[in-house]
N, C-alpha and C positions, 0 to 999 in steps of 0.2 A: 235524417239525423244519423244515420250508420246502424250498424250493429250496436246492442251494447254489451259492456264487455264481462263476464261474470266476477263477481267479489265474492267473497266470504261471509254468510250470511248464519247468524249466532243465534238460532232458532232451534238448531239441535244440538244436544248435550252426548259426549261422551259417555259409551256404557261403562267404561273404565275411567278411574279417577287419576290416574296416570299422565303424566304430561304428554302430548305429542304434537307436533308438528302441526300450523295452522290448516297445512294444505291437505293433513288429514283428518282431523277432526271435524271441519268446518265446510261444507259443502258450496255450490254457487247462490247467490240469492235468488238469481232469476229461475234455477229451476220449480217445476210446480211441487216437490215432494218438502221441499225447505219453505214454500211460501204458504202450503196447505195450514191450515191453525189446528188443531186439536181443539175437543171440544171444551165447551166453555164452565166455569166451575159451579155445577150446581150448589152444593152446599152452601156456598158464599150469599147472601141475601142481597138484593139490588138496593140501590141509592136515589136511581133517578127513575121517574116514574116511566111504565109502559107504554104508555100511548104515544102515538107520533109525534115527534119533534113538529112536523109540520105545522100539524095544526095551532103547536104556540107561535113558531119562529116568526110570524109578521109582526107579531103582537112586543116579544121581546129582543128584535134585533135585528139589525138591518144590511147586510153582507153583500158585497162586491168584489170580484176578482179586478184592479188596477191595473196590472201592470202583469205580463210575462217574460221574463228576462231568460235568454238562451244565447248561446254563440253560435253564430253561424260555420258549419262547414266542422263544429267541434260534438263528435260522439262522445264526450266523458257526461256522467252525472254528478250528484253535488249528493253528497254524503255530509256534510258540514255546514254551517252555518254559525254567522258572528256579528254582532252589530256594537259599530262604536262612533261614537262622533256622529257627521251624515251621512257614514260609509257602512254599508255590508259586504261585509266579505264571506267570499262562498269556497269550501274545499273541492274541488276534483277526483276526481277517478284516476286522471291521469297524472296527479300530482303537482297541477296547477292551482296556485291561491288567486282568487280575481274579486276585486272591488267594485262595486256599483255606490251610486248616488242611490241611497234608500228613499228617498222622498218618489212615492210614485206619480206624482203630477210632474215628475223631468218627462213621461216615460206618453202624458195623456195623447200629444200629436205624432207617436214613431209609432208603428206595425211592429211586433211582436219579433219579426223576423230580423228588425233591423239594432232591434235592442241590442244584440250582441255586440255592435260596433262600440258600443258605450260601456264596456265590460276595459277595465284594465286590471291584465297581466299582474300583479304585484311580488309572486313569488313562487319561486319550482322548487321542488325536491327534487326523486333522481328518478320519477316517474309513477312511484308508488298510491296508492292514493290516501288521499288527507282525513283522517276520520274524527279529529276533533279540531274547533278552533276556540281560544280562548284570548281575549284581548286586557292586559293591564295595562292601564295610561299609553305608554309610546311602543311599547311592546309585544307584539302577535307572537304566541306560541303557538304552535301545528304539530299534530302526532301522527305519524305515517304508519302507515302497513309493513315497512323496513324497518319495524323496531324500534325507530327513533323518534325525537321529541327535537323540533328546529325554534328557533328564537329571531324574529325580524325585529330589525326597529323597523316603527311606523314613519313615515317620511308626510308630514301634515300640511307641505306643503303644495296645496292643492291648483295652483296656479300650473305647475310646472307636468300634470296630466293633459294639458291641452298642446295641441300642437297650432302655428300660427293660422289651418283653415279652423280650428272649432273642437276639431274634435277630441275623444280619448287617446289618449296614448300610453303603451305600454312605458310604467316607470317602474323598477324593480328595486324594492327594497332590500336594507345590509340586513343580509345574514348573517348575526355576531352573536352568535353560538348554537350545538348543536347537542344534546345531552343521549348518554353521559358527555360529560367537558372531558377533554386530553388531559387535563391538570386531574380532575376525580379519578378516570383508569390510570393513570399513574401512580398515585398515590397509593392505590388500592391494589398492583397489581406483584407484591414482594411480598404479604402473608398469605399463607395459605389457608388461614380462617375467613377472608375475603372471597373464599371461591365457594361457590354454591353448583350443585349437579343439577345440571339442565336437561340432558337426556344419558343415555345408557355409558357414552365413550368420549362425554363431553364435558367439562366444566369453565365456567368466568365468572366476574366478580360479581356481584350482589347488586352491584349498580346499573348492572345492563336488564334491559328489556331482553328478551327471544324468541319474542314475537310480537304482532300486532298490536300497536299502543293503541288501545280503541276508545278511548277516552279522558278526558283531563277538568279539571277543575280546579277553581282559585279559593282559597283559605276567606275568610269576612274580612282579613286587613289585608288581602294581600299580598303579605307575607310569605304564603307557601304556596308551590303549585302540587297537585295530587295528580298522577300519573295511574290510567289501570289497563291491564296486556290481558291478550290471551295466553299468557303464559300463566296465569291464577296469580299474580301478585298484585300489588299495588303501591309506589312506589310516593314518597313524599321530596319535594326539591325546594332549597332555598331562591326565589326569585330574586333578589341582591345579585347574588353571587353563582347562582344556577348549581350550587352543590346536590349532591343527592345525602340528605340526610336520614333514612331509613326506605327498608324493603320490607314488606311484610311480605313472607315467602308462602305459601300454599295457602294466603288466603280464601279462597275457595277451591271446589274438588274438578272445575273446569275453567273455560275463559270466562274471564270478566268484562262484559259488555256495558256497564255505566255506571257511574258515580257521580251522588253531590253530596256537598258539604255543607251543612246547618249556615246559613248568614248573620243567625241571631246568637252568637259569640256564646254558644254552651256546648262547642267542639266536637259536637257531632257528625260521623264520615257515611254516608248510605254507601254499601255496592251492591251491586246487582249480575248474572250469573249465570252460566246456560245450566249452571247446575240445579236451576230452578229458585234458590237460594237469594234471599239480600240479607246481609251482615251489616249489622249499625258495632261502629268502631267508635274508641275514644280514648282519650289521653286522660288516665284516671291520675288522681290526685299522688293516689296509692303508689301508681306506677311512677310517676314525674320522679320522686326522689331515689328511685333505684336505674334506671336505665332509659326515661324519655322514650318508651315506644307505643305504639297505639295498640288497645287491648279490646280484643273481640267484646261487646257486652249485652249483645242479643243474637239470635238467628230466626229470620220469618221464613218461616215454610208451607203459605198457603199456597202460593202455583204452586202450575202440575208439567211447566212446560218452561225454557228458557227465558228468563227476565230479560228483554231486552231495553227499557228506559226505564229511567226514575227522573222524579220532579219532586222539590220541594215548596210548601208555602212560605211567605214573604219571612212568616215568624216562624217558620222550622216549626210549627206541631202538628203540623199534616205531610204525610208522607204517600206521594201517586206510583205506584208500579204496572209497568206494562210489560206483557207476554206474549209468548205464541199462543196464549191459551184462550185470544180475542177478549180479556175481561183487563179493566184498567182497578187493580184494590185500592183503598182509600185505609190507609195507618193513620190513626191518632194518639198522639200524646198522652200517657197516662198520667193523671196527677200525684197518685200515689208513689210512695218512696221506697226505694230500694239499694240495699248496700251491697254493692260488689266493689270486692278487695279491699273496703273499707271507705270506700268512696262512695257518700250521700248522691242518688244518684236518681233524677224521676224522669228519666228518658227513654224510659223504654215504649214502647210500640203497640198499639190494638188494633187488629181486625174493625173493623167498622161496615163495610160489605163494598160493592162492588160497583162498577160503571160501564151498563151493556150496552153493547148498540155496533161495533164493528163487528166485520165479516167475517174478519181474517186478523194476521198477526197485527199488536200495537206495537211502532216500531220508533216513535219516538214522542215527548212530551214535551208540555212548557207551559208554565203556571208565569202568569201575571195580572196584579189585585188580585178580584176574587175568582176571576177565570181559569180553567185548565184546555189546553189545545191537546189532543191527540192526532198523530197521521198513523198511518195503519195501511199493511199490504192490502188492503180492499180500495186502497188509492182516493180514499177521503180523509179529510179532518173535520173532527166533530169540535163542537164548543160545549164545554160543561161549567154551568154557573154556580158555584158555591152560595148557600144560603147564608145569610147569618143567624137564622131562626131554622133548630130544628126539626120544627115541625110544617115548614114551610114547603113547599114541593117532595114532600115526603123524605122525610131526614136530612134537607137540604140543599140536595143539587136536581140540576133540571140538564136537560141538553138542549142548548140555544137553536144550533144548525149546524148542519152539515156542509161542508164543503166541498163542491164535489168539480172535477175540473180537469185535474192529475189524470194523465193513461197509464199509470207507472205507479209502483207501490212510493209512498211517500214515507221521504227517508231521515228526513230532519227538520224542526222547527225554530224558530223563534220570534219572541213579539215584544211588542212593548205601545204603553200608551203613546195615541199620536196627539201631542203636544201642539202640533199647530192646527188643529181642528179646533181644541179647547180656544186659543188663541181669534181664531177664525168666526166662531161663535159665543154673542152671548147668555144663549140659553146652557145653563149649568146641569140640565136634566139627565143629560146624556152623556156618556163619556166614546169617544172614538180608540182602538185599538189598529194599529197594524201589524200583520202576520204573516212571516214570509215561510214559504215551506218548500223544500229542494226534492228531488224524486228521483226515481231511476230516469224518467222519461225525458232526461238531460235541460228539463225547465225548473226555474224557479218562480213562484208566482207570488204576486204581495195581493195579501188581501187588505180590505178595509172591512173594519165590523166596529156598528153603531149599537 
């Protein structure tokens, strides 16, 4: 497979709250000193019981690695991941976007090796690598390590990837636009309350990233994409029109490594921070009729160590953070009510305790039903099952299995229930999930879990 090649790995936090430079602050991922964890939060109380995973996992769930998807003769690894329609799309290292057929039964008669042939090309930046993908309807958004945020139409016609012997073929989607738009820095670039100081002997408008966009997310309509940089802001855009309609400037005291946004329409924004830090953001009521911007209204400071992923529940009242500090926290919803700036307001956030079992850093998450996936520099993904009773596996959650497979710390996830199993079978007892997870070790692997 090659060398691989080192990225920026957001495991360590700045002693200084100062902006700098990603290529100083932010060391290689693959070194050992960035991928070491810090130890894990005693204080915090566990969730899921001690004893082995093993000895339940026959009993509650039944796991198969499918399918390994790699390119041959291609050293980049997949920092990204996206599913839309029957396609996954994977981000690159090297700043290639590539599409697979997600159904791993295309995949039961090819060798591992040859998977790659079945990988289409569908989109380059200018080499950098792709660290978020996010798909609305015909749309793929990508946010690079050059700062920038690119926009493909989806091209759905699927017919025109094959060539007349069979196989894949690269087809490259229109890139029709790239954020900020030419029209926004225009616009923005003759007042000079438009400009914002980025470092010591520098400044640009408000609407530029200056560094590493390292995550993105879609509003519950739509509507808006959410933009977050190591530069500590986080940045809001109209999807119509790709405008940039607010920056929240020093949202946190380092880079910001991930964001999601509530789906269950009470406007809720997580980030997440090597400053150890997650900020729950919101559009108060208060606020709406003076200036429409998003207002800090909580700060969770139980890590001890860089947040690198957040995951929300289906209804937004469970909130999963993962760190360098090997512990995944479980935030619940508090029912009680609380008024900031005059806004009725019961979304604030409680400790609830913790979710042990990795080695090393948790490096990315993904909640679907009542399942949470975590992958973690110790090169597994665990499965954690939400109780609906809780006094049920002791406050609730259990860990199903482990997944273990990855030679490489595993770098992103995503899942969704696999629909043609249900289809497939008419026992309703069971439900099937597939989960696909991307690594440094430049493979992606889909699992099936019963």
């Amino acid at each position: 497979m090659g060398l691989l090649l080192p990225f920026p790995m957001p495991c360590r936090r700045n002693k200084e709250p100062k902006f700098q430079p990603s290529s100083n602050h932010l060391q290689s991922e693959l070194s050992n000193a960035s991928l070491s964890s810090q130890p894990s939060l005693p204080s915090v109380p566990s969730l899921a019981p001690s004893s082995s995973f093993r000895k339940q996992a026959p009993a509650a769930s039944e796991h198969q690695c499918s399918a390994t998807l790699k390119v041959k003769g291609n050293s980049s690894y997949i920092p990204s991941l996206a599913i839309a329609g029957k396609l996954l799309y994977g981000g690159s290292s090297n700043g290639e976007i590539r599409a697979w057929n997600r159904d791993p039964n295309n995949y039961v008669n090819i060798t591992s090796t040859d998977v790659g042939d079945h990988a289409n090309v569908v989109a380059t930046g200018n080499g950098d690598a792709v660290k978020s993908l996010v798909v609305l309807g015909d749309k793929l958004f990508s946010a690079h390590q050059d700062h920038k945020i690119r926009v493909w139409k989806i091209d759905n016609n699927t017919s025109a990837y094959y060539s007349t012997s069979g196989k894949l073929k690269n087809k490259y989607y229109e890139r029709i636009a790239t954020l900020p738009t030419l029209n926004d820095r225009f616009t923005k670039c003759f007042l000079a309350n438009n400009y914002v100081q980025v470092r010591r002997h520098k400044k640009c408008t408000w609407v530029h990233h200056v560094d590493t966009v390292s995550a993105l997310a879609l509003s519950s309509d739509g509507s808006l994409l959410y933009s977050t940089s190591w530069d500590r802001t986080f940045k809001i855009w109209r999807t119509s029109d790709f405008r940039c309609l607010e920056s929240v400037k020093n949202a946190h005291d380092d880079a910001i490594n991930a964001i999601v946004v509530s789906k269950s329409n009470d406007g809720f924004v997580y980030t997440g921070s090597a400053d150890t830090k997650i900020k729950v953001w919101k559009k108060l009521r208060a606020a709406l009729q003076v200036n429409k911007k998003h207002s800090l209204v909580q700060t969770l400071e139980k890590h001890k160590s860089a947040v690198t992923a957040l995951a929300l529940s289906t209804d937004g009242t469970v909130l999963y953070s993962g760190a360098c500090d090997r512990s995944i926290l479980v935030w619940e919803r508090d029912q009680g009510n609380y008024i900031v700036d005059g806004d009725d307001d019961s979304g604030h956030m409680v400790l609830k305790g913790a979710l042990r079992g990795h080695t090393k850093a948790i490096l990315c998450l993904a909640v679907v039903s009542n399942l949470l996936f975590s992958g973690s520099s110790d090169n597994t993904i665990r499965i954690w099952r939400r109780s609906s009773s809780v006094t049920d596996h002791q406050k609730g959650y259990s860990c199903l299995a482990v997944l273990e497979g990855h030679r490489r710390p595993v770098k992103c996830l995503t899942a969704v229930v696999d629909s043609d199993y249900s289809n497939r079978n008419s026992d309703h007892s069971s439900t099937s999930f597939l989960v696909y997870s991307g690594s440094l070790d430049c493979e992606i692997k889909i699992w099936q879990i019963r």
